[in-house]
C-alpha positions as CSV (number, residue, x, y, z in Angstrom):
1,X,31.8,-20.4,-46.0
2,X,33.0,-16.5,-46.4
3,X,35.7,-17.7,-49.1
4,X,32.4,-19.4,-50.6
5,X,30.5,-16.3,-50.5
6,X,33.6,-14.2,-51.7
7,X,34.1,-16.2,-54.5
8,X,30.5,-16.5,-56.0
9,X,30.4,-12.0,-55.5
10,X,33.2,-11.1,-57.3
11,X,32.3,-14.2,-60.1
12,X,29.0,-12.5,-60.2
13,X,30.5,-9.0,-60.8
14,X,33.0,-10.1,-63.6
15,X,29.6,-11.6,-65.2
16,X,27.9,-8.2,-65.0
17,X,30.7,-6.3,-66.6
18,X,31.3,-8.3,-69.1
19,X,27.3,-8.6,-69.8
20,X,27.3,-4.7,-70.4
21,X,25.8,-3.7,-73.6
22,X,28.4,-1.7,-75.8
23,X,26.1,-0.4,-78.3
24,X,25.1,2.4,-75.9
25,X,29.1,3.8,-75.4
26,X,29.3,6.6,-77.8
27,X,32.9,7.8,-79.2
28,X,33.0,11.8,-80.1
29,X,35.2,12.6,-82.8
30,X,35.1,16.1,-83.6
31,X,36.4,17.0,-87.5
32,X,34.7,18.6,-90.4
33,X,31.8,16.4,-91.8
34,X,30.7,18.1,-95.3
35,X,32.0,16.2,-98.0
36,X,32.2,18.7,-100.3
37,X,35.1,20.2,-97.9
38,X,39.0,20.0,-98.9
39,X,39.2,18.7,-94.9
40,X,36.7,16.8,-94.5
41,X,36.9,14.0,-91.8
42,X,34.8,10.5,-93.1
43,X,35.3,9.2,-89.2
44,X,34.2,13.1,-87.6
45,X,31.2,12.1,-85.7
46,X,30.6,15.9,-84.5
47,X,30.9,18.7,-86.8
48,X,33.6,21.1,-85.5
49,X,32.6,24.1,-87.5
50,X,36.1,23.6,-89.0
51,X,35.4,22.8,-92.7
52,X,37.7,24.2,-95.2
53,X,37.2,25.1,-99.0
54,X,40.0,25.2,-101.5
55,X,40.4,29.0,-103.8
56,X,40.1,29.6,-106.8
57,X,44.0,28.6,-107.1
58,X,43.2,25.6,-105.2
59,X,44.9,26.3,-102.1
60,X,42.6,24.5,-99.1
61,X,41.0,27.4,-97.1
62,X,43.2,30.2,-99.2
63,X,41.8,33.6,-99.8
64,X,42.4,33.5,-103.4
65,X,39.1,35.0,-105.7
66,X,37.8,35.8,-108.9
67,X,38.7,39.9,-109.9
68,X,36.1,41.8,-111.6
69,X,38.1,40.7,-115.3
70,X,37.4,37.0,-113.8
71,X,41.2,36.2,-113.0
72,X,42.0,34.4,-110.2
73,X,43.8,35.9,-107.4
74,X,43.7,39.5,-110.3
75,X,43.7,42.6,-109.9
76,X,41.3,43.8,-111.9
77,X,44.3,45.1,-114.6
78,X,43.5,43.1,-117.4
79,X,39.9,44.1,-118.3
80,X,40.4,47.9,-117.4
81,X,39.7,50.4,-120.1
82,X,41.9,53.4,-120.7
83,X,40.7,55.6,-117.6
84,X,41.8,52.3,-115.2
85,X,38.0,51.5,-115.1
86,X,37.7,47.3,-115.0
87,X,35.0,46.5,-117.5
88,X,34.7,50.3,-118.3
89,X,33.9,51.5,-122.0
90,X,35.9,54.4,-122.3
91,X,38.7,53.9,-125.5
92,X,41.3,56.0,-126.8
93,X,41.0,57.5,-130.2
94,X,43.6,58.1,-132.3
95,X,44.4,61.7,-130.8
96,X,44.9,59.9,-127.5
97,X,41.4,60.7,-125.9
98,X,40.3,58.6,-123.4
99,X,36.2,58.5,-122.7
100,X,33.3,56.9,-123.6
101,X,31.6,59.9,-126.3
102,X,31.9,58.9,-129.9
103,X,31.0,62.2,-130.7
104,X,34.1,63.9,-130.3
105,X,36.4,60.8,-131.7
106,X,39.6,61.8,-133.4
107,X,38.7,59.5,-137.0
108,X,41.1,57.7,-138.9
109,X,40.7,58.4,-142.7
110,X,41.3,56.4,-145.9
111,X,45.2,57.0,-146.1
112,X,45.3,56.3,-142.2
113,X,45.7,59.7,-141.0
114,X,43.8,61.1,-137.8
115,X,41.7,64.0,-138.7
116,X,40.3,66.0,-135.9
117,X,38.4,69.9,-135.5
118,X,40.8,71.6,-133.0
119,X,44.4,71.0,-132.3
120,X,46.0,72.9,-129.1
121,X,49.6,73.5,-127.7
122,X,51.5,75.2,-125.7
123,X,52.9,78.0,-127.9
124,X,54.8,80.0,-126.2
125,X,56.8,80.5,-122.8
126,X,57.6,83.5,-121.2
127,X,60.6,83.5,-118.7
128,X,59.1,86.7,-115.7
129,X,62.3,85.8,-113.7
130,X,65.0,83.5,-113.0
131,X,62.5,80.9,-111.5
132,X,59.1,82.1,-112.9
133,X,57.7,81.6,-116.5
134,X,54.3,81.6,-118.1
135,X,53.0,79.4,-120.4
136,X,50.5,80.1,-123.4
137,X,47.9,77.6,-124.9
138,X,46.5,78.3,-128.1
139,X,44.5,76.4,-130.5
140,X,44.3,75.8,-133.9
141,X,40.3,75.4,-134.9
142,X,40.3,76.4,-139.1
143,X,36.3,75.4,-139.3
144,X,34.9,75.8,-136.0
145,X,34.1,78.7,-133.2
146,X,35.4,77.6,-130.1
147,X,32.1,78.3,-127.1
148,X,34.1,76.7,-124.1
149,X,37.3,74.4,-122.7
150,X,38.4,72.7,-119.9
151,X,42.2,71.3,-119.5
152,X,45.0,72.0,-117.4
153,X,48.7,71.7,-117.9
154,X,51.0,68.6,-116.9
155,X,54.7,69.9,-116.5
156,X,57.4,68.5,-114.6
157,X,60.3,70.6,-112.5
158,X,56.9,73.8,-112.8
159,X,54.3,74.9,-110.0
160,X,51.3,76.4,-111.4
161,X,50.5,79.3,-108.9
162,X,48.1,81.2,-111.5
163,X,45.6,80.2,-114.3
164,X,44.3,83.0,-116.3
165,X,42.9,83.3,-120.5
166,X,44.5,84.3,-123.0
167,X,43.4,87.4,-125.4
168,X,41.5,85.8,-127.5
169,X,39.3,84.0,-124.9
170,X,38.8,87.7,-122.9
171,X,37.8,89.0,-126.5
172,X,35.1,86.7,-126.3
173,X,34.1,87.6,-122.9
174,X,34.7,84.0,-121.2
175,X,35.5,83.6,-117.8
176,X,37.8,80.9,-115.7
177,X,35.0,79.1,-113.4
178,X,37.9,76.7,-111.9
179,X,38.1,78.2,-109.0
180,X,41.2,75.3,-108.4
181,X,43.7,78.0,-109.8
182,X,45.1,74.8,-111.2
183,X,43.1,74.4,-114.3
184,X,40.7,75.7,-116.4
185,X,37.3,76.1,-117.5
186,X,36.3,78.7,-119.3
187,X,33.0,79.5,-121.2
188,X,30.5,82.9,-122.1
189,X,27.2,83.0,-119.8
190,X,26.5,85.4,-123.1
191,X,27.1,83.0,-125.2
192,X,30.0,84.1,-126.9
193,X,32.9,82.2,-128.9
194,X,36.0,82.5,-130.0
195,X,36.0,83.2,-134.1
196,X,37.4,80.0,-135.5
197,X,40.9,80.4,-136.6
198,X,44.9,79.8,-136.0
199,X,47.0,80.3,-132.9
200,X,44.2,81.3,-130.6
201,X,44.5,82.0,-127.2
202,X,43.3,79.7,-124.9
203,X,44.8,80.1,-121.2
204,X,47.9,81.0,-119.5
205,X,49.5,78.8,-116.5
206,X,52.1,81.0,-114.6
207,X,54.5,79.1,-112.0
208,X,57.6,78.8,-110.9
209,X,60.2,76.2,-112.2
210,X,63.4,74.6,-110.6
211,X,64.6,73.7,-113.9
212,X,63.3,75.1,-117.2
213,X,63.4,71.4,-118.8
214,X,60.8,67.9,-119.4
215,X,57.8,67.0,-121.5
216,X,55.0,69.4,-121.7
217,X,51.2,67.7,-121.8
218,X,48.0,69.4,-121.8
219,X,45.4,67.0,-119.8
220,X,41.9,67.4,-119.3
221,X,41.3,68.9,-115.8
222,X,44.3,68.7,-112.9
223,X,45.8,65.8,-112.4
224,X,43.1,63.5,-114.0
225,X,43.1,60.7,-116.9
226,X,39.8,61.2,-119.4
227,X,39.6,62.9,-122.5
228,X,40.0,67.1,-123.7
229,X,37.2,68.9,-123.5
230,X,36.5,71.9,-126.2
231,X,32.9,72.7,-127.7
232,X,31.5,73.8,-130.7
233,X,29.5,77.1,-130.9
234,X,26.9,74.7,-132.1
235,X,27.4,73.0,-128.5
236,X,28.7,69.7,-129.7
237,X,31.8,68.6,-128.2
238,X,35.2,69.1,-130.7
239,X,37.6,66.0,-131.6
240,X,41.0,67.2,-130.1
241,X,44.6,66.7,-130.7
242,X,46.7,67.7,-127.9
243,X,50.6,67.5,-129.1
244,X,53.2,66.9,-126.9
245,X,55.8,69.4,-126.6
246,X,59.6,69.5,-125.0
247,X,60.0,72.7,-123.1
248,X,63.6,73.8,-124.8
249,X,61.5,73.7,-128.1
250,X,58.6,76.5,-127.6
251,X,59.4,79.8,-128.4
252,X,59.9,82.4,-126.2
């Protein structure tokens, strides 16, 4: 009777087991479900928070983006105007002035030359020592009084230790308001200009040198990129053409 018993209890449980209804058993699979992902899972039953989206390259889940010039993966380099602004408006003229005023453009005329109002150099250099020399910047303005200027002086193997203005600038009782002693910026609270002529003088950069040799520029303040700045006694701002000297060719 018990092997009876037995046999109808354990029949009885194989019946209930196998009875069992499978549609409630759930199967989590964990993956990326958005199909717009470069990972996505189409049998991920439980979003992972893992989804992935390819660059701009196309690399899935790279860090690769659009610069400011819209490159992918740039640097912002190729839309950059002449002052390293990306999308900037600033252009050089044909004097090599870099800003966005169109007032004060070096113009190229019929027979392609560049005609501008005031053209400045270094002039002159005086040796004070073995390693100390002084150099002069004058200008050349044939048509215009010259009100104010701001530039400074970009020499290689030279330390500037002292800016000061040349004669004709103290004639017209300017004053150096750079108080940088690197550059400088010079103008008349009285209004006064410097007569329009040639080889005026501008400002003096004293320093010392460890060899007296390289390529002399005159740049717009110390040790930044944008264009000259001279006025008019009129107060508009002067085309410029700053030449480019070699220091074993000034006079001294």
């Amino acid at each position: 009777m018990f092997r009876y018993y037995r046999f109808h209890l354990i029949s009885l449980l194989v019946l209930m087991i196998l009875s069992c209804d499978k549609t409630d058993q759930h199967v989590f699979i964990e993956g990326c479900m958005y199909e717009n992902a470069c990972n996505y899972n189409p049998e991920a039953t439980a979003n992972d928070d893992s989804c992935l989206y390819n660059d701009c390259i196309g690399v899935c889940g790279g860090d690769a983006v659009f610069d400011e010039c819209d490159v992918c993966d740039g640097n912002n380099i190729s839309c950059e105007d002449c002052q390293g602004i990306a999308n900037g408006e600033a252009y050089l003229d044909c004097c090599g002035n870099c800003d966005i005023n169109s007032t004060n453009n070096c113009i190229i005329d019929e027979d392609g030359t560049c005609q501008y109002d005031v053209q400045i150099s270094v002039c002159e250099v005086e040796y004070v020592n073995s390693n100390e020399a002084i150099f002069t910047i004058c200008a050349d303005s044939p048509d215009y009084n010259i009100s104010g200027f701001q530039f400074s002086l970009d020499a290689p193997n030279f330390n500037i230790t002292q800016v000061f203005l040349g004669d004709d600038a103290i004639l017209a009782n300017m004053e150096n308001y750079d108080i940088s002693g690197l550059s400088v910026l010079a103008f008349s609270l009285s209004s006064n200009s410097i007569t329009s002529g040639s080889n005026l003088e501008l400002a003096l950069f004293r320093g010392t040198y460890i060899s007296p040799e390289g390529i002399l520029r005159i740049i717009p303040t110390y040790g930044e990129n944008g264009s000259l700045s001279i006025a008019g006694s009129n107060n508009e701002e002067l085309s410029i053409l700053a030449n480019i000297v070699d220091w074993s060719d000034i006079s001294n």
